[in-house]
C-alpha positions in Angstrom: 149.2 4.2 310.9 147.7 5.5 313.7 144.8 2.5 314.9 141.6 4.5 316.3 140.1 0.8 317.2 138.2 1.3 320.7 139.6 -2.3 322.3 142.6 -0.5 321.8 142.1 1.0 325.2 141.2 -2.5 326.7 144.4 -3.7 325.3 146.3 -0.4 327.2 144.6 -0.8 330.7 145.4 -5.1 330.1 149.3 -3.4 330.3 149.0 -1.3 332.8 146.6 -2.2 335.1 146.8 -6.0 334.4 145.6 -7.6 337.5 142.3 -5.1 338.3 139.2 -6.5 338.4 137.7 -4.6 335.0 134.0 -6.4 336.0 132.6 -7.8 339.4 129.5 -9.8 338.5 127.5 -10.2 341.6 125.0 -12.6 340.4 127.8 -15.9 340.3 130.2 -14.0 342.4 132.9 -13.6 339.3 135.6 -11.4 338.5 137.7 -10.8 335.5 140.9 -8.8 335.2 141.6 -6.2 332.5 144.3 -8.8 331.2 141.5 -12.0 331.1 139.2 -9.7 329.5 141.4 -8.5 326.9 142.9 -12.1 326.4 139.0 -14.0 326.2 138.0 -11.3 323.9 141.4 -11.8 321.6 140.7 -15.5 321.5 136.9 -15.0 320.2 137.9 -12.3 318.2 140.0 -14.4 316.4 137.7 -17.9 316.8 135.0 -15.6 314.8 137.5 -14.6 311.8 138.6 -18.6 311.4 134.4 -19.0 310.9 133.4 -17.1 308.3 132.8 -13.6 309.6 134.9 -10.4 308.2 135.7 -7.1 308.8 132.7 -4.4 308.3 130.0 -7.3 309.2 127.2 -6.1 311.3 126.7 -8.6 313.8 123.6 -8.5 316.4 124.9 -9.0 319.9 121.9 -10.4 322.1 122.8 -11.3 325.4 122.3 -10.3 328.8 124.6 -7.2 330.6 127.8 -9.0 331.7 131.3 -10.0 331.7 130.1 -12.2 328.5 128.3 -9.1 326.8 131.5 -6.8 327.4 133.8 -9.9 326.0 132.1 -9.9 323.1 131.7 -6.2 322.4 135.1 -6.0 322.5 136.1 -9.0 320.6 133.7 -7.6 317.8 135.5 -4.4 318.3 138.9 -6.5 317.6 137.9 -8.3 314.9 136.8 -4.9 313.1 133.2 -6.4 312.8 130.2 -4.2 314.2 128.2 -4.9 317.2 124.3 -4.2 316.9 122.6 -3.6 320.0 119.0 -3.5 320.1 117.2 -2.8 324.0 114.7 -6.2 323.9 112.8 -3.7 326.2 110.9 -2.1 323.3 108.7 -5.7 322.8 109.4 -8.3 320.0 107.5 -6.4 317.6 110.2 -3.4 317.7 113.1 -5.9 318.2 112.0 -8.1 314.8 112.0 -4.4 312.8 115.1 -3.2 314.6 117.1 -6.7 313.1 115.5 -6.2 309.6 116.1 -2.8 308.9 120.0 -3.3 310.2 120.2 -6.2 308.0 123.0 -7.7 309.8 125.2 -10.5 308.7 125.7 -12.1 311.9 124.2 -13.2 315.0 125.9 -14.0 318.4 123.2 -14.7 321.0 121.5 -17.3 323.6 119.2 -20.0 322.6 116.1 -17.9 323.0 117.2 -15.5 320.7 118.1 -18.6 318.4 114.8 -20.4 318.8 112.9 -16.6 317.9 115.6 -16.6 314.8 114.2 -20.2 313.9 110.8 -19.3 314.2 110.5 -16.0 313.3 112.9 -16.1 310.1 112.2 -13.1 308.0 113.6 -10.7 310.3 116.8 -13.0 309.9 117.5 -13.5 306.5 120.5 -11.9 306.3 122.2 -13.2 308.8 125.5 -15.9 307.6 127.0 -17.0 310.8 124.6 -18.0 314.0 127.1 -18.2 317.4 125.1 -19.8 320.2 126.7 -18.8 324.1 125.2 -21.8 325.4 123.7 -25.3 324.5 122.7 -25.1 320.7 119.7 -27.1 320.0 118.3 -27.4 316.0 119.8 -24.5 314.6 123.2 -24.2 312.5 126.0 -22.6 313.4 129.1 -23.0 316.5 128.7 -23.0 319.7 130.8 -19.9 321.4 132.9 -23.0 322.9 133.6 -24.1 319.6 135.0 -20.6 318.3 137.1 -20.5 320.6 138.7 -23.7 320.3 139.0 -22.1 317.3 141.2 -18.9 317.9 144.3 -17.6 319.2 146.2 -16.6 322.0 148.5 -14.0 319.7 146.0 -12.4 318.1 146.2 -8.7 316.9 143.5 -6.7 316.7 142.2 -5.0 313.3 143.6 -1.6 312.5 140.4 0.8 312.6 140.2 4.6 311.1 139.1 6.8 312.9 135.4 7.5 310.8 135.3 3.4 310.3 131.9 2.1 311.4 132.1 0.4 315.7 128.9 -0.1 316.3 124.7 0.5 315.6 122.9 1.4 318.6 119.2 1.4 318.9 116.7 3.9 320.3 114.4 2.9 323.1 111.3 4.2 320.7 109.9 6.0 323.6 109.8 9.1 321.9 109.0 7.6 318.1 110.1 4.7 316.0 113.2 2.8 317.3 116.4 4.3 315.3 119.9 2.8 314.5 122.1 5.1 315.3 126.2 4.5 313.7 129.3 4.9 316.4 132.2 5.1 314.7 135.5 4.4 316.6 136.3 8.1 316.5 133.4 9.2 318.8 133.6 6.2 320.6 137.1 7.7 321.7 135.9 11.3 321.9 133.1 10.1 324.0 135.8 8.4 326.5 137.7 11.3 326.9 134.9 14.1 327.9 133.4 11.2 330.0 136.8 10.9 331.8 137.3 14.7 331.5 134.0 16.4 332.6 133.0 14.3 335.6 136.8 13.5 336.8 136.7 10.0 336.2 139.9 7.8 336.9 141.6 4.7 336.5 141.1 2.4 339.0 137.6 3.5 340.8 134.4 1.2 340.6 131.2 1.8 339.0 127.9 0.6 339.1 126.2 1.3 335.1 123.3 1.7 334.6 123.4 1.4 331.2 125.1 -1.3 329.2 127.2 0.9 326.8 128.3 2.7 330.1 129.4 -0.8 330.8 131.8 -0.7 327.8 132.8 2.9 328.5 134.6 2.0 332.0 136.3 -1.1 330.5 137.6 2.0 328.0 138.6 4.2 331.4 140.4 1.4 333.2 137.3 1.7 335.5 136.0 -1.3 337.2 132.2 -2.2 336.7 130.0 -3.5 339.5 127.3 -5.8 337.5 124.8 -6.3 340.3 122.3 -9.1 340.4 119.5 -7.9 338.8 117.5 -8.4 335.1 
């Protein structure tokens, strides 16, 4: 069977291209290759199946554009669960009804978002598995650390269809009332290939996003992404 999984195309630029940079973060002066990225994101992948979660999950991703962001992305990719991103632009008021209307049964997220969870817990009653990246303080859950001590190095990633659920993305609500919108890997593919298509984009070239999904988009193109050092 044919696997439409998007970190399938991580996995293919890791092979080819296994020494360019995929992400330059200017902020601590790292860089990660295309075979790091697709390793660390195998490991957590792998970390987050050995603690509880499963394939089809909805898990809320909150934490800052990065190489950490884009690792865990794709790892949720891998592990067939499905990222939720919400923009924490739109004010705490939008973000608390974004989490309870996607219901989602995971959380992976730094220790503000944890001490909100704790304090704020209606929004997060769904939620089964809490993953701090970071120090944990009085909330449940592993550490990121700790799920990956937890995984492996041979990991293979879940077999996706092509119409199987990637990933909820959230409107800004500048226009209206925030809206999850459903990526499946299908269009997450389709998207890559008119990106790459329509404005000539190649493997290889850097890129400065401006939007983190972009981010994830060049990591899909074998395009290098320039994360400068800004909030």
């Amino acid at each position: 069977m044919t696997s439409f999984n998007i970190a399938a195309s991580l996995a293919y630029w890791a092979k080819e291209t296994p020494s360019q940079s995929a992400i330059i973060e200017m902020r601590n002066k790292t860089q990660v290759t295309f075979k790091q990225l697709d390793k660390e994101s195998g490991l957590i992948a792998s970390g987050l199946l050995h603690n509880g979660m499963k394939k089809g999950d909805r898990v809320l991703l909150m934490v800052p554009y990065g190489t950490q962001f884009v690792t865990l992305a794709f790892a949720l990719f891998k592990a067939g669960a499905v990222p939720v991103l919400i923009d924490p632009g739109m004010g705490k008021k939008n973000v608390l009804h974004c989490i309870k209307q996607s219901e989602p049964q995971g959380i992976i997220a730094i220790p503000l978002a944890h001490a909100i969870k704790t304090l704020t817990p209606s929004a997060f009653k769904s939620i089964q598995l809490s993953v701090t990246v970071g120090r944990k303080w009085f909330w449940s859950g592993p550490t990121l650390d700790q799920v990956k001590r937890n995984g492996q190095t041979d990991y293979q990633m879940v077999e996706a269809l092509e119409d199987q659920s990637a990933a909820i993305l959230f409107t800004s609500g500048s226009t209206g009332p925030a809206k999850g919108v459903l990526y499946t890997h299908g269009m997450f593919n389709q998207q890559i290939r008119v990106l790459r298509e329509h404005f000539g984009i190649l493997p290889g070239k850097k890129d400065l996003p401006t939007f983190p999904l972009f981010g994830l988009f060049n990591t899909g193109m074998g395009v290098t992404s320039i994360i400068p050092n800004m909030d």
